[in-house]
N, C-alpha and C positions, 0 to 999 in steps of 0.2 A: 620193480622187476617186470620185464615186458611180459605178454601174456603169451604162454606156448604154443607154437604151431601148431593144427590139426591135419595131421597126415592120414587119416584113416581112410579120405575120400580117393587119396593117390599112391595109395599103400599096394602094390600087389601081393596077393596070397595073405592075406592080414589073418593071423590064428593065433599070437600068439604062444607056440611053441616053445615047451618048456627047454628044449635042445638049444634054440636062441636064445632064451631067455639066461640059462647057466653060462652059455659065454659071451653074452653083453653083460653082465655082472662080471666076469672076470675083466673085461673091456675097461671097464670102468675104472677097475680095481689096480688096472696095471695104468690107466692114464694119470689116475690119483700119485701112484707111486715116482710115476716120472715128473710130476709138478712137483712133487718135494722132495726130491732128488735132483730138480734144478734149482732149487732156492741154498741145497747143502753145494750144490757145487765149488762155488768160490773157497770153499773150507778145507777140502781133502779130495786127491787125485784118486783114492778108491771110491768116492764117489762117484765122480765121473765113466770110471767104467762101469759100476753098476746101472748106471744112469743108460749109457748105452745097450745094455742087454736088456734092460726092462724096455728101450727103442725098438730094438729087435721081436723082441717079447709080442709087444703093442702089433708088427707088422705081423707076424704069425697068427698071433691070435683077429687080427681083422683079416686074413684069408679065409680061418677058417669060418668067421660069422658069415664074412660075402656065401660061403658055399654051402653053413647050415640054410641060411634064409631062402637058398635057391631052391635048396632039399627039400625042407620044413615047411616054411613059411615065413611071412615079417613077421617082426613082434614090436605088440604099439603100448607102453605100458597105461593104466585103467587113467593116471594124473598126466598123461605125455611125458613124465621124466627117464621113462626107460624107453629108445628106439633104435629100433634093428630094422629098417624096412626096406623092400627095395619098391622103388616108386616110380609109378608107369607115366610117361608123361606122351601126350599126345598133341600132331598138330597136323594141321587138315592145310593143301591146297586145293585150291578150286580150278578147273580148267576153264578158263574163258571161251573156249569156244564152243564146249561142250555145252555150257551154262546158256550161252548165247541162243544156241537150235534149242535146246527146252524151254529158254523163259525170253523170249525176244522181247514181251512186253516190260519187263523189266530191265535187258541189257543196257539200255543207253544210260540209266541211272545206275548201274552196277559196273560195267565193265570199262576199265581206263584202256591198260597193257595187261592188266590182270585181274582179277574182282576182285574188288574195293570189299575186305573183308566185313569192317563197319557199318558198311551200306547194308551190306548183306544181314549182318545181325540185327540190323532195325528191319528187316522184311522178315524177320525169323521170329524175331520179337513182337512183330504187330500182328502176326497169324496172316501172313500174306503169303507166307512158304514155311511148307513145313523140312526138318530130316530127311524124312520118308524120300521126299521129292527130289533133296537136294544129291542125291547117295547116289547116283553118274557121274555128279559133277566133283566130286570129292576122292583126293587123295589124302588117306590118313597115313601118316610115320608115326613110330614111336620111337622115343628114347627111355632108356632105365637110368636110373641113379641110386645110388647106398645112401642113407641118412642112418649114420650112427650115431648115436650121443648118447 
């Protein structure tokens, strides 16, 4: 069995919250129901529709975890098999020419058409530049994501 991801580092709002927590168990409970509700399918056309409502079911009840989590907070269970999180992910560019006027003595080894972000992280990494420094030269974006299971 592979070993569970750990979401805690990229989790934002991570509490826990028992409000996410009662409808990620229901989550669960109605995805459980629609995997054996497609294994009856082939047998009987009232399964089939039930099969479809508990779909329906599924899409409601993932609205409203996306909106407790937003409320509340994620929720990371204590083994990672219970997750409702929503998770912040971030990515930095560098402006090359910004980079270029603060660290000249560094550019011609860093900058191509863009900074060479590898380069970059071996100068971050060897204490030859710090954050601190770099935070002119940096534009961060972020993206969110829902990891339910």
């Amino acid at each position: 069995m592979a070993q569970p991801i750990d979401y805690s580092k990229s989790a934002v709002n991570l509490c826990n919250p028992v409000e996410v927590l009662d409808l990620l168990l229901e989550y669960k409970k109605v995805r459980k129901t629609i995997a054996d509700l497609e294994e009856k399918l082939a047998q009987e056309s009232i399964v089939y529709r039930a099969l479809k409502q508990r779909e329906q079911d599924i899409q409601t009840i993932d609205r409203l975890l996306r909106a407790a989590i937003d409320k509340f907070g994620s929720y990371l269970g204590s083994n990672m098999d219970m997750v409702a999180i929503k998770q912040r992910r971030v990515s930095k560019a560098y402006d090359a020419r910004r980079f270029s006027e603060l660290f000249p003595q560094f550019a011609p080894a860093i900058i191509e058409q863009t900074v060479n972000v590898p380069s970059l992280k071996g100068l971050l990494k060897g204490g030859l530049l710090g954050e601190e420094e770099l935070a002119p030269c940096v534009t961060e974006s972020e993206t969110f994501a829902y990891i339910i299971r």
